[in-house]
TORPA-4810 file (N, C-alpha, C, O; in nm, 3 decimals):
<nodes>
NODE_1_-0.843_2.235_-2.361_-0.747_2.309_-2.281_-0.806_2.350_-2.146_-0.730_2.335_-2.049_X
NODE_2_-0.891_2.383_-2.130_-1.023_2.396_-2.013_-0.965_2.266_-1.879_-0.927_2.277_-1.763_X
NODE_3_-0.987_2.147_-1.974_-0.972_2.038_-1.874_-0.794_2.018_-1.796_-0.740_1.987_-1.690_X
NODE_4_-0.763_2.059_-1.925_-0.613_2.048_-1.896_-0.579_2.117_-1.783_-0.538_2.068_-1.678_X
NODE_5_-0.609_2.296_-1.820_-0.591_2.375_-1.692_-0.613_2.343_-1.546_-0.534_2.365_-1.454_X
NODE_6_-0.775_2.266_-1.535_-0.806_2.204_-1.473_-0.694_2.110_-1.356_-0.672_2.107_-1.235_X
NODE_7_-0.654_2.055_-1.459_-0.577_1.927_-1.380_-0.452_1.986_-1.346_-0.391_1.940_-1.250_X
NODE_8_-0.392_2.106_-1.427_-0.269_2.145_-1.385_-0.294_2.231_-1.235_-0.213_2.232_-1.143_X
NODE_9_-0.407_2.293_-1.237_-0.443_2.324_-1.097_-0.453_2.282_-1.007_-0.450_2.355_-0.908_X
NODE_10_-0.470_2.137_-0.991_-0.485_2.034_-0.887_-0.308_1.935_-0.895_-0.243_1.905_-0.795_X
NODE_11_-0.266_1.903_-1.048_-0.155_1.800_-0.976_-0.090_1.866_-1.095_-0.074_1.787_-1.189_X
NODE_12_-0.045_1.998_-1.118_0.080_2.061_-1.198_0.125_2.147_-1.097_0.088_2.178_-0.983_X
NODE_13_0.226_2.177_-1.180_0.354_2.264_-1.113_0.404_2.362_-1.210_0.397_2.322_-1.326_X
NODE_14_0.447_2.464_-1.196_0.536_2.523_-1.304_0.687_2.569_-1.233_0.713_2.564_-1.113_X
NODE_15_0.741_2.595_-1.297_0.903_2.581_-1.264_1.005_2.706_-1.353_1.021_2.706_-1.475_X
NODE_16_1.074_2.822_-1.243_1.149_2.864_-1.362_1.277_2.882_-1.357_1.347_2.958_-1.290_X
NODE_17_1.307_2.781_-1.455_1.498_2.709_-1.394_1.575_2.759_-1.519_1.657_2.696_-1.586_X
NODE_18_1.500_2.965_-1.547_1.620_2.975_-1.669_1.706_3.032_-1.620_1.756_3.118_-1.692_X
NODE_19_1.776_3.014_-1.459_1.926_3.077_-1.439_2.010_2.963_-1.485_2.121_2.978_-1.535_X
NODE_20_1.939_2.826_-1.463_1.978_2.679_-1.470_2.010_2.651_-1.636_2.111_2.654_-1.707_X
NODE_21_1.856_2.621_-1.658_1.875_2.592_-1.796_1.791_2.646_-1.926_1.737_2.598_-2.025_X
NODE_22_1.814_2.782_-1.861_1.711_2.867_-1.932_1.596_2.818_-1.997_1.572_2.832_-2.117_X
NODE_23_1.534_2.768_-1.923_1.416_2.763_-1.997_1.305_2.744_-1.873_1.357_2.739_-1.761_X
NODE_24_1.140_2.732_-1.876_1.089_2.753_-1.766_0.999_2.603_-1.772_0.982_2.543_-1.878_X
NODE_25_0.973_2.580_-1.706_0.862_2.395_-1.716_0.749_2.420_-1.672_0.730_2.515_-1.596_X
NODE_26_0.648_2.337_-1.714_0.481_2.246_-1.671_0.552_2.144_-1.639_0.621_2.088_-1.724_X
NODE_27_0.548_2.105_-1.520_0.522_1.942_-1.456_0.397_1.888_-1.442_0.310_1.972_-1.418_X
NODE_28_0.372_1.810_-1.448_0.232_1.742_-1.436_0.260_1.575_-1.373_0.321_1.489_-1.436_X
NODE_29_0.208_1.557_-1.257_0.197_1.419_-1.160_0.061_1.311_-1.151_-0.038_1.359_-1.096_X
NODE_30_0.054_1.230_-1.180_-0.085_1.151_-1.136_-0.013_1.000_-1.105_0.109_1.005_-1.090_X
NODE_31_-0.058_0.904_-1.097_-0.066_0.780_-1.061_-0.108_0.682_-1.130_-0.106_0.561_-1.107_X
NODE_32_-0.167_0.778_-1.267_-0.268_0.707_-1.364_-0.171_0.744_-1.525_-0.150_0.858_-1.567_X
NODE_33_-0.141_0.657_-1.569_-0.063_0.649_-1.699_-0.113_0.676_-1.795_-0.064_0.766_-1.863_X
NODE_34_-0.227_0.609_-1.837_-0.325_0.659_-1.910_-0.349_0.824_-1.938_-0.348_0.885_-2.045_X
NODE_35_-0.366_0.860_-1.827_-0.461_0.985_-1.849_-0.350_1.108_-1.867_-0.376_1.204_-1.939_X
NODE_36_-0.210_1.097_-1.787_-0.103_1.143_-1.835_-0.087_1.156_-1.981_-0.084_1.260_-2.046_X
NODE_37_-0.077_1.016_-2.029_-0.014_1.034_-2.185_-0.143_1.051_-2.265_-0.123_1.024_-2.384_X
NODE_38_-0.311_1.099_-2.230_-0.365_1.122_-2.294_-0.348_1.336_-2.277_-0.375_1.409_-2.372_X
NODE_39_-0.330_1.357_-2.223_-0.291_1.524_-2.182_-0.147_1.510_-2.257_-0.107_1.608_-2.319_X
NODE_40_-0.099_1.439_-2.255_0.037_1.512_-2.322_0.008_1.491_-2.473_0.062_1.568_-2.553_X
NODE_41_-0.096_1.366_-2.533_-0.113_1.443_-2.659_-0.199_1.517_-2.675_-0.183_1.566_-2.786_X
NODE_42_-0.308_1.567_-2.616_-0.357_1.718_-2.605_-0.287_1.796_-2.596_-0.323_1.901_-2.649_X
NODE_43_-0.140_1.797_-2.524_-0.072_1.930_-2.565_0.017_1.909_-2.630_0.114_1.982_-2.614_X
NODE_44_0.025_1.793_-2.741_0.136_1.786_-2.867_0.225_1.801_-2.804_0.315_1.856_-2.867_X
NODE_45_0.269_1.761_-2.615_0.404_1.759_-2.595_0.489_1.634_-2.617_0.445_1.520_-2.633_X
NODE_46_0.627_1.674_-2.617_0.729_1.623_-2.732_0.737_1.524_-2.630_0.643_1.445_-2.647_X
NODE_47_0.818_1.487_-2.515_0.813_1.453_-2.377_0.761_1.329_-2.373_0.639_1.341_-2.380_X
NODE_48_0.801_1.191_-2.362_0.731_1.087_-2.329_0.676_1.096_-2.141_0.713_1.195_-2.077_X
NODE_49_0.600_1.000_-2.079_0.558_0.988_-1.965_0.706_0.927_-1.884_0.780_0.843_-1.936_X
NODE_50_0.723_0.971_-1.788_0.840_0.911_-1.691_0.758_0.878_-1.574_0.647_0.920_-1.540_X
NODE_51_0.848_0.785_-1.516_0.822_0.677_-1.411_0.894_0.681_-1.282_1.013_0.664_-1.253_X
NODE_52_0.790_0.708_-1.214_0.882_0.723_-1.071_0.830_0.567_-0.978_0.718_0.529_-0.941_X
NODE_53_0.963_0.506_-0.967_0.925_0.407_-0.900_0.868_0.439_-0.748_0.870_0.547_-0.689_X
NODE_54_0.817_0.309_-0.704_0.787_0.313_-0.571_0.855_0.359_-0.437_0.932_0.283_-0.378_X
NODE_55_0.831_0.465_-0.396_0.940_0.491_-0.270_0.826_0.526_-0.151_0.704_0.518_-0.135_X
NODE_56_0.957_0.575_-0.074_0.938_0.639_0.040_0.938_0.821_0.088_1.024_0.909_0.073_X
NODE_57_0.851_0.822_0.129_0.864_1.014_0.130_0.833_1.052_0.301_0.753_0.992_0.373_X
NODE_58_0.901_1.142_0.331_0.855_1.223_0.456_0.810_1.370_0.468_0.872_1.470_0.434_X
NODE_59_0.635_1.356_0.547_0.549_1.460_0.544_0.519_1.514_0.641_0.429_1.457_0.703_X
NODE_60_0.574_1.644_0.706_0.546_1.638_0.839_0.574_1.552_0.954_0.497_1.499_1.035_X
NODE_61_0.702_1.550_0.942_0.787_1.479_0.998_0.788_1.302_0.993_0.882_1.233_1.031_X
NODE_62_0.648_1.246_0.931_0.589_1.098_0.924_0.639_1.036_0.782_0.612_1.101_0.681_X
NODE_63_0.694_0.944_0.772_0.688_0.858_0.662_0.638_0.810_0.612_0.587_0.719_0.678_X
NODE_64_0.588_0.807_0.434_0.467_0.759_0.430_0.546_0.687_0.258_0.644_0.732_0.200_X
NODE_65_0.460_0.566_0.216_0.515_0.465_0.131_0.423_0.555_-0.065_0.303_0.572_-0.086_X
NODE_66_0.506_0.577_-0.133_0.398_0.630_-0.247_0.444_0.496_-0.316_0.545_0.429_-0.296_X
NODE_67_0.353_0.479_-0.392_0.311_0.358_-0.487_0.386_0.425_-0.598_0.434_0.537_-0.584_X
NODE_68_0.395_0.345_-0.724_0.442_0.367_-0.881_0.383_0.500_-0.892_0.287_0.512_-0.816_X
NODE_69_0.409_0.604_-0.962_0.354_0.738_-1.023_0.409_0.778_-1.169_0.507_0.719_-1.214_X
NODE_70_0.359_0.854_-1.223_0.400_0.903_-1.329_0.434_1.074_-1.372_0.333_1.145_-1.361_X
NODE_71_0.527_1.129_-1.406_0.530_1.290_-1.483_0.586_1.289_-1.607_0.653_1.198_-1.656_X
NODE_72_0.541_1.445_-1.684_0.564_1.470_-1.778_0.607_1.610_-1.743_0.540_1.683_-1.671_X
NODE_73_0.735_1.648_-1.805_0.827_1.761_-1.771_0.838_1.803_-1.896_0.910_1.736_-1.970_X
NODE_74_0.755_1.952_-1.964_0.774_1.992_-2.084_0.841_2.126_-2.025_0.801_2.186_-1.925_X
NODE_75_0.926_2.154_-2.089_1.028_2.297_-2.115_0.951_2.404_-2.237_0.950_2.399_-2.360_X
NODE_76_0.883_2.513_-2.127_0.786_2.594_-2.305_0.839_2.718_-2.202_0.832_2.672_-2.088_X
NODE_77_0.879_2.829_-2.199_0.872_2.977_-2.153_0.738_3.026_-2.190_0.715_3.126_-2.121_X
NODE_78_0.605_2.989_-2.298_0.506_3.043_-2.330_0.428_2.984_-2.275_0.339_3.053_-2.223_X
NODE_79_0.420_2.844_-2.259_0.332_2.742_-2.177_0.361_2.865_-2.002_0.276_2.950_-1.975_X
NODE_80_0.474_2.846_-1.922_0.502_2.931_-1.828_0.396_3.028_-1.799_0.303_3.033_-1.719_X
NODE_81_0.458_3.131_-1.926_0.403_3.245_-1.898_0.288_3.293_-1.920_0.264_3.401_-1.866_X
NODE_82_0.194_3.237_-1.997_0.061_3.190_-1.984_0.010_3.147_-1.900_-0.103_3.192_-1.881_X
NODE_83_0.067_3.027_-1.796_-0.028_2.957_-1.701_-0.027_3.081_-1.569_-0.123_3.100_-1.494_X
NODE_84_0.121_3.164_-1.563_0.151_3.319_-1.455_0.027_3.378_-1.498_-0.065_3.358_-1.419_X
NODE_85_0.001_3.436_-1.588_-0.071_3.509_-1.641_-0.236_3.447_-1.582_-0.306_3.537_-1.535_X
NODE_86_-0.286_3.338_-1.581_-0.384_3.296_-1.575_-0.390_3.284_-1.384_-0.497_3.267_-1.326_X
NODE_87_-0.258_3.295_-1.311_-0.290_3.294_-1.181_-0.192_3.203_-1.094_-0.165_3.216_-0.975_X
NODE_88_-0.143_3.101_-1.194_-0.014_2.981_-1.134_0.048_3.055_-1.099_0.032_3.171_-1.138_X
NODE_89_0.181_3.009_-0.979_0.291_3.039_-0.954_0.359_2.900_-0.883_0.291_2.815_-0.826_X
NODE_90_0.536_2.892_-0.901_0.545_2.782_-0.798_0.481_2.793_-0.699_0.403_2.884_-0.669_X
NODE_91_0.517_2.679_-0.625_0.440_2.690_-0.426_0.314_2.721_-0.475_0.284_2.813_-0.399_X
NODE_92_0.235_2.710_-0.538_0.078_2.754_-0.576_0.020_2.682_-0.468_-0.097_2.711_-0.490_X
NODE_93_0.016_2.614_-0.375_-0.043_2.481_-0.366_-0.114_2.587_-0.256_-0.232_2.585_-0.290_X
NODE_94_-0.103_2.666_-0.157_-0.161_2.747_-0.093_-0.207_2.870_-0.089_-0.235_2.942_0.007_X
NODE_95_-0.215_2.897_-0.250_-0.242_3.095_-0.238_-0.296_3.095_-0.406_-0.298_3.195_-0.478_X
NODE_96_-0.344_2.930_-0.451_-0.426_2.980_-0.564_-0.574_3.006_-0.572_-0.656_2.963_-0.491_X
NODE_97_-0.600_3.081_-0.679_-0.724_3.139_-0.677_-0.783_3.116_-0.809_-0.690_3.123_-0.890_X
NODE_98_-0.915_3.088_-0.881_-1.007_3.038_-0.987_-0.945_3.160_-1.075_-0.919_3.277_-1.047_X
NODE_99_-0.930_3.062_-1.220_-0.887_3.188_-1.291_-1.086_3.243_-1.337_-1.188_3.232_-1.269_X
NODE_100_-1.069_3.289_-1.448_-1.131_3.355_-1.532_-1.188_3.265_-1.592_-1.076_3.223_-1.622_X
NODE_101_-1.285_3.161_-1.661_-1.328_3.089_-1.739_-1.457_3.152_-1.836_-1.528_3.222_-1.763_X
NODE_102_-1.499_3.148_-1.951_-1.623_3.129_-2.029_-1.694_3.028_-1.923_-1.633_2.950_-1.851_X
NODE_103_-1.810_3.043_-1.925_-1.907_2.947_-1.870_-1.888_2.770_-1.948_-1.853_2.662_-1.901_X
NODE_104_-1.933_2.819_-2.088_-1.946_2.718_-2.159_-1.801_2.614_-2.107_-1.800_2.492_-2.101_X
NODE_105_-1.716_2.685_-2.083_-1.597_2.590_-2.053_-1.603_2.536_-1.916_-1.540_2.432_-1.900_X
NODE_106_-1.648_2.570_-1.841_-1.585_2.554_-1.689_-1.677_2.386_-1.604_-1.664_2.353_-1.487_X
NODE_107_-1.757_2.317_-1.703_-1.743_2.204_-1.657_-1.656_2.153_-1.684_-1.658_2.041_-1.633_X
NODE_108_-1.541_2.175_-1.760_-1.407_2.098_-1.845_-1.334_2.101_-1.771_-1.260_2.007_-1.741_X
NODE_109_-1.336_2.257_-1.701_-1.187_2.247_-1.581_-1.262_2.252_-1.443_-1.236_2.323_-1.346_X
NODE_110_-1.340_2.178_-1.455_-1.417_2.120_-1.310_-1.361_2.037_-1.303_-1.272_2.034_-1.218_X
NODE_111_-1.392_1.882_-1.419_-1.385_1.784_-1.430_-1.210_1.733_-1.457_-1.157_1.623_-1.440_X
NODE_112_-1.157_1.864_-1.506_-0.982_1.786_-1.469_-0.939_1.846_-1.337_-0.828_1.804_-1.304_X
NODE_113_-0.991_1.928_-1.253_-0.936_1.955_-1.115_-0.988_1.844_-1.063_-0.902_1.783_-0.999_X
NODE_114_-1.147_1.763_-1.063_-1.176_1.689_-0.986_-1.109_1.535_-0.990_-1.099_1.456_-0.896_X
NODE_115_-1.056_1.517_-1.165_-0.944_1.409_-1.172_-0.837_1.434_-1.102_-0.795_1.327_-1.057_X
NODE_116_-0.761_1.538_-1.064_-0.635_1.563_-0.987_-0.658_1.574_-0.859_-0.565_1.529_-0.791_X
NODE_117_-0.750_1.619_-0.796_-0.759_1.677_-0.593_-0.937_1.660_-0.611_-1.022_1.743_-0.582_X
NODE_118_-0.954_1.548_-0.659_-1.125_1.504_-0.602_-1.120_1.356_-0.619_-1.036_1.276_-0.659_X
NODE_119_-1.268_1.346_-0.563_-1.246_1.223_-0.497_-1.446_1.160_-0.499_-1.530_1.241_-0.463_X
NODE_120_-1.482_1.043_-0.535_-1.603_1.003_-0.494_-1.612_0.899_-0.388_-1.568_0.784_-0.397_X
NODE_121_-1.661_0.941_-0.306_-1.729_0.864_-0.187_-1.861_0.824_-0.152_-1.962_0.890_-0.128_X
NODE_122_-1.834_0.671_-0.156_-2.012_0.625_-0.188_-1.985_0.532_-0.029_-1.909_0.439_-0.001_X
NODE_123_-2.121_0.635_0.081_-2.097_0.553_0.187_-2.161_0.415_0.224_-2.259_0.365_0.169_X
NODE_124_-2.088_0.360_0.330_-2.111_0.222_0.326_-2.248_0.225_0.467_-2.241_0.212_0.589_X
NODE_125_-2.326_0.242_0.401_-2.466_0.263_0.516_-2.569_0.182_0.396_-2.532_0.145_0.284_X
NODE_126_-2.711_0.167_0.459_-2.807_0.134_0.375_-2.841_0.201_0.279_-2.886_0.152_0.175_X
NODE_127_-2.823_0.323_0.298_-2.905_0.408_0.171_-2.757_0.413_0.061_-2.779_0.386_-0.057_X
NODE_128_-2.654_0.438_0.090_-2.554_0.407_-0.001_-2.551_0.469_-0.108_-2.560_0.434_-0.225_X
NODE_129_-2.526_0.653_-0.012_-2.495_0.717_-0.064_-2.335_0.757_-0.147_-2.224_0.705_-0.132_X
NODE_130_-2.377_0.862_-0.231_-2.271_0.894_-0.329_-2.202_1.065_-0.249_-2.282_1.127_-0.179_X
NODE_131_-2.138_1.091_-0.258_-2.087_1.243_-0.193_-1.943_1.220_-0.291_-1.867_1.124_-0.305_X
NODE_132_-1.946_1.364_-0.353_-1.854_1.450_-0.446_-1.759_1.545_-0.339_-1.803_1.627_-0.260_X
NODE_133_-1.625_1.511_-0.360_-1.554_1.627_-0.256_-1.441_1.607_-0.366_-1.399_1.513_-0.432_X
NODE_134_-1.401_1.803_-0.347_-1.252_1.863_-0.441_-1.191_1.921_-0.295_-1.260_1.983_-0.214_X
NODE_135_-1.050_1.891_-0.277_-1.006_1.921_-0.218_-0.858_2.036_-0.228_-0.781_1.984_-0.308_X
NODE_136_-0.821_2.121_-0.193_-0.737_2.234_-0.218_-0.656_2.282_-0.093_-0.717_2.277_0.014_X
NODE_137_-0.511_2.333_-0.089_-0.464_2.402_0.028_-0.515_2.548_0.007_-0.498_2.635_0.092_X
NODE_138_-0.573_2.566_-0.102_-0.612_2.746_-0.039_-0.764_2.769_0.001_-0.850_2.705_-0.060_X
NODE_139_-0.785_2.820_0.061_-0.926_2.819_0.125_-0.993_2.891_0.000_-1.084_2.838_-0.063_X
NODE_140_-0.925_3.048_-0.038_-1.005_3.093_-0.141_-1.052_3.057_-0.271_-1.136_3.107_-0.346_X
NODE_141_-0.950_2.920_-0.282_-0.995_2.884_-0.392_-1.110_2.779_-0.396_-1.166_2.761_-0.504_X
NODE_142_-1.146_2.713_-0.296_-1.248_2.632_-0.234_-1.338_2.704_-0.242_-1.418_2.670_-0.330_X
NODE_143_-1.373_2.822_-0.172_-1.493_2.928_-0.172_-1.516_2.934_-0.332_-1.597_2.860_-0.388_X
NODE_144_-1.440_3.027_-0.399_-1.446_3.059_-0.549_-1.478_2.950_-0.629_-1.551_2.977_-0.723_X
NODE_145_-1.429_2.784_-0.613_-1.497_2.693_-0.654_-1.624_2.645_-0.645_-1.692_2.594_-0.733_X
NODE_146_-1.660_2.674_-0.493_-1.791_2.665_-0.464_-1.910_2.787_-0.481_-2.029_2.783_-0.452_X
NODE_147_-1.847_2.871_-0.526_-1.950_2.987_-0.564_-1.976_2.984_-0.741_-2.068_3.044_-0.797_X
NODE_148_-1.900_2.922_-0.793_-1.902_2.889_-0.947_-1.984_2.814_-0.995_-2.061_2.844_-1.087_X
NODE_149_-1.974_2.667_-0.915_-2.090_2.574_-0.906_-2.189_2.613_-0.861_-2.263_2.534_-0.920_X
NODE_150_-2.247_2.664_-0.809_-2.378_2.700_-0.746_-2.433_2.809_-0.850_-2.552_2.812_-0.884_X
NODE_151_-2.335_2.897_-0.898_-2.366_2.980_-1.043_-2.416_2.863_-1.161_-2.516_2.881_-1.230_X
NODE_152_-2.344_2.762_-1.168_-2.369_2.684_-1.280_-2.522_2.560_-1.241_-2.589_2.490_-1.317_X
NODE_153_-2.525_2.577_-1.127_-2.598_2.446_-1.073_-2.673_2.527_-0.944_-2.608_2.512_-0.840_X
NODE_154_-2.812_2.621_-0.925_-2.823_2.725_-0.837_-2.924_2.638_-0.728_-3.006_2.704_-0.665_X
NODE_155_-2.918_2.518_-0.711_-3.046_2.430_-0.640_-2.924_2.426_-0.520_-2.938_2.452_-0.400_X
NODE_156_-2.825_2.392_-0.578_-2.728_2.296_-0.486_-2.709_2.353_-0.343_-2.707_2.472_-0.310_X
NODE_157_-2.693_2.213_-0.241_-2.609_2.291_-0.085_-2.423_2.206_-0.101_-2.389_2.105_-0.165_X
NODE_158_-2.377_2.259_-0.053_-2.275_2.204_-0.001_-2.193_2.249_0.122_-2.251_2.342_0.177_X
NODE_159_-2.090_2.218_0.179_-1.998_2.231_0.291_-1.855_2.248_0.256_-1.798_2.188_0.164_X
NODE_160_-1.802_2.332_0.337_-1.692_2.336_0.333_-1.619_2.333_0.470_-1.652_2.416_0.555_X
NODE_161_-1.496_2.218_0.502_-1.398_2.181_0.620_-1.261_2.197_0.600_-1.195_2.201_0.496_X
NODE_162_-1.235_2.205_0.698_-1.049_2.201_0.718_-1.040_2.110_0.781_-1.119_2.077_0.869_X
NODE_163_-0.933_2.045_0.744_-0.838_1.928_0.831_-0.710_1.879_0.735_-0.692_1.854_0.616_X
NODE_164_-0.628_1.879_0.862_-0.471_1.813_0.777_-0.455_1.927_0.714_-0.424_1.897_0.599_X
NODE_165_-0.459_2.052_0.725_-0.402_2.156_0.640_-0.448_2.170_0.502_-0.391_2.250_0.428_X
NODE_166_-0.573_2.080_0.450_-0.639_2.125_0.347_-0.789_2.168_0.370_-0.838_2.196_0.479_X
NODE_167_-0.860_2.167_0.237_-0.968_2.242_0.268_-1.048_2.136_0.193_-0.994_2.075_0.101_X
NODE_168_-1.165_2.115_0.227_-1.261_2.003_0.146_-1.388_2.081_0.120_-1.461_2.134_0.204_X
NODE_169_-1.403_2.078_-0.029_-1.569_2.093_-0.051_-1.633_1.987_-0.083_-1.594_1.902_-0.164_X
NODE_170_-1.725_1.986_-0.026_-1.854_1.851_-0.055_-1.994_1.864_-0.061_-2.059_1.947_0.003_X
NODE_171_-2.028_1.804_-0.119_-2.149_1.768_-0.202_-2.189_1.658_-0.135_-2.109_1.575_-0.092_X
NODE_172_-2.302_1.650_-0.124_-2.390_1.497_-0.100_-2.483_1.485_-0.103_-2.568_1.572_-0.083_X
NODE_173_-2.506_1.341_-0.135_-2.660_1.258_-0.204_-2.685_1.328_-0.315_-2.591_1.325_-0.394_X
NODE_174_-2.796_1.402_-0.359_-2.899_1.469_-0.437_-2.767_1.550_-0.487_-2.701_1.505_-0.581_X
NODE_175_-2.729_1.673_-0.418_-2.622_1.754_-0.474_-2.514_1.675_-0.530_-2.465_1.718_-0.634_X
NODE_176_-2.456_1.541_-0.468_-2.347_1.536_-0.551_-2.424_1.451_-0.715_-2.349_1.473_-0.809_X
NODE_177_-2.499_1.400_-0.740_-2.521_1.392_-0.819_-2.586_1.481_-0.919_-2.627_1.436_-1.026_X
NODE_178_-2.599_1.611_-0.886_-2.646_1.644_-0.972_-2.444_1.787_-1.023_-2.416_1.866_-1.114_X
NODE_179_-2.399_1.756_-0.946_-2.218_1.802_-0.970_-2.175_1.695_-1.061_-2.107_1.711_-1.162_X
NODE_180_-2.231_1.560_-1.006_-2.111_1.486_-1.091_-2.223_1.476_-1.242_-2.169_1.396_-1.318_X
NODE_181_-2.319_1.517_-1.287_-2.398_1.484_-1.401_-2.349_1.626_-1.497_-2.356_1.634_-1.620_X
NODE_182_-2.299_1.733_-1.401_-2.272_1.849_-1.467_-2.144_1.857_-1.493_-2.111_1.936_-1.581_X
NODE_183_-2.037_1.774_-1.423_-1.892_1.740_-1.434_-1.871_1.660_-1.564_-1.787_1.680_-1.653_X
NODE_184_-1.997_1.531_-1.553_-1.893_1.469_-1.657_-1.964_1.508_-1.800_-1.921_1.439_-1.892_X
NODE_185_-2.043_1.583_-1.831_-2.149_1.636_-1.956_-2.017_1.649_-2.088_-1.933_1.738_-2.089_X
NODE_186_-2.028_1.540_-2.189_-1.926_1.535_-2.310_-1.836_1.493_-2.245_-1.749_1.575_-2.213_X
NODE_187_-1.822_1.353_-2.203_-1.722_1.334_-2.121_-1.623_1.238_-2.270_-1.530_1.158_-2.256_X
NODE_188_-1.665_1.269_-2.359_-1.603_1.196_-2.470_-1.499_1.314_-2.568_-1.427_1.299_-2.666_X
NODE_189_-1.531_1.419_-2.491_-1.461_1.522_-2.592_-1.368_1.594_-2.531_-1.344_1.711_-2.561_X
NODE_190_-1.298_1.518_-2.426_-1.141_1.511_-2.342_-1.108_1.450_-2.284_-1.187_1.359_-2.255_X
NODE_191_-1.014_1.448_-2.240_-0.925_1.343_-2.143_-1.012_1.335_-2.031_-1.071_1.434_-1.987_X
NODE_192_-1.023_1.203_-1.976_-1.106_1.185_-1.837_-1.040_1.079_-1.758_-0.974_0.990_-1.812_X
NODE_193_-1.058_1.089_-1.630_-0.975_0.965_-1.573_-1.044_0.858_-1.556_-1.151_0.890_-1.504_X
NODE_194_-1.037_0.730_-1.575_-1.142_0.612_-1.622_-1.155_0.579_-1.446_-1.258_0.569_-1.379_X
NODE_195_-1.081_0.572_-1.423_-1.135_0.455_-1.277_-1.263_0.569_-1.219_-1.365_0.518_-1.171_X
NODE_196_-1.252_0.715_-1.225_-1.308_0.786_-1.099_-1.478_0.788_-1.206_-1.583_0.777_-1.143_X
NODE_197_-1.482_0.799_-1.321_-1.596_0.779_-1.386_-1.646_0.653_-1.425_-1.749_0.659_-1.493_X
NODE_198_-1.609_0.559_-1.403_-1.645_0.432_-1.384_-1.742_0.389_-1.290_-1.855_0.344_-1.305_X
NODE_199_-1.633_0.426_-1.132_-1.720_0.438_-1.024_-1.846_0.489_-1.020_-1.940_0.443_-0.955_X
NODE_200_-1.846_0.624_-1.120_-1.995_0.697_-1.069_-2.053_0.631_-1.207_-2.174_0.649_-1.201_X
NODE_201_-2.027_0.573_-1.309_-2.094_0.483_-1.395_-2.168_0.399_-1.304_-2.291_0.400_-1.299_X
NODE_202_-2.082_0.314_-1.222_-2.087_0.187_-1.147_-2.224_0.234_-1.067_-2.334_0.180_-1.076_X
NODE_203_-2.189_0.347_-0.987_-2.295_0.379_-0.884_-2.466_0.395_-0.899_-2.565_0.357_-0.837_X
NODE_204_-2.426_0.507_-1.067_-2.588_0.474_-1.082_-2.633_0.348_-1.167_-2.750_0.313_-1.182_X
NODE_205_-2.547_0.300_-1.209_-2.617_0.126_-1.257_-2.723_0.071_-1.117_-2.840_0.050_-1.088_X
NODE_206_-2.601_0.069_-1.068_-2.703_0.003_-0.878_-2.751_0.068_-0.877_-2.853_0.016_-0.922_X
NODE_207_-2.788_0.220_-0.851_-2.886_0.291_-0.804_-3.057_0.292_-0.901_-3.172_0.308_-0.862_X
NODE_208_-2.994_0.268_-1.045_-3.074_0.255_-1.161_-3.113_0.389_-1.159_-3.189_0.432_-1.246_X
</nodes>
């Protein structure tokens, strides 16, 4: 549940449409099918995966093309009012803040925020480096992310930027590997997204 939270923090939503249809929703979005319908049977929801075909969307006034995607729309008022309770709200996307975690848990909901709004970047130079970045619209929650890790991992440097109206934390070389070794630790005992741990599989094979 750790990881889950995780990911609902980065690509969930909650919704409360009981003037509509009384009842309140978890949405949950990715691109990755897999890892969708492996979270929805972690949460024994009833709900198959739906399919949003390929379209067109406008962002700031620009048009931009989204590829195939996938959601899962469960109807719980307790799911809701639990995730309120922990700090969600709609529109979260700019004014959330780190809930509360046990230690022991919080590489779990590292590692599903970093499947939803992170990203590995291995640059294309000689040394061919690796750099870890989670990205967020609230600044405080970037800080509070980055003060957690450094609690869990106290060697580390990292940075934090704005651009495009989000906020980026990053890691690199030495630091991001020693984030992504603490990210993916039991990476067999939840849902994980295969392509983005592959890559950093991939990376230290070459690196040996």
């Amino acid at each position: 549940m750790a990881y889950v939270l995780g990911f609902i923090y980065a690509d969930g939503a909650v919704e409360d449409c009981r003037d509509s249809s009384r009842t309140c929703y978890l949405v949950l979005s990715n691109n990755d099918l897999d890892l969708l319908s492996d979270i929805s049977k972690a949460m024994s929801a009833e709900k198959s995966v739906q399919i949003k075909q390929p379209r067109l969307t406008k962002f700031k006034g620009k048009e931009y093309w989204c590829k195939t995607s996938y959601v899962v729309r469960i109807g719980n008022k307790k799911i809701y009012e639990d995730l309120i309770q922990l700090g969600l709200c709609p529109r979260k996307s700019l004014v959330i803040q780190l809930p509360e975690l046990p230690e022991q848990f919080f590489s779990y909901f590292l590692r599903g925020y970093f499947d939803g709004d992170g990203c590995i970047n291995i640059e294309k130079t000689k040394k061919n480096r690796m750099n870890i970045i989670f990205t967020s619209g609230s600044k405080i929650f970037i800080e509070q992310l980055a003060s957690k890790i450094q609690s869990a991992c106290p060697i580390l440097k990292s940075s934090i930027s704005n651009g495009n109206g989000a906020f980026q934390l990053r890691y690199n070389w030495k630091n991001a590997l020693i984030v992504a070794d603490y990210m993916y630790r039991d990476i067999k005992t939840t849902p994980y997204l295969k392509y983005k741990y592959n890559k950093y599989i991939d990376y230290m094979s070459v690196r040996g």
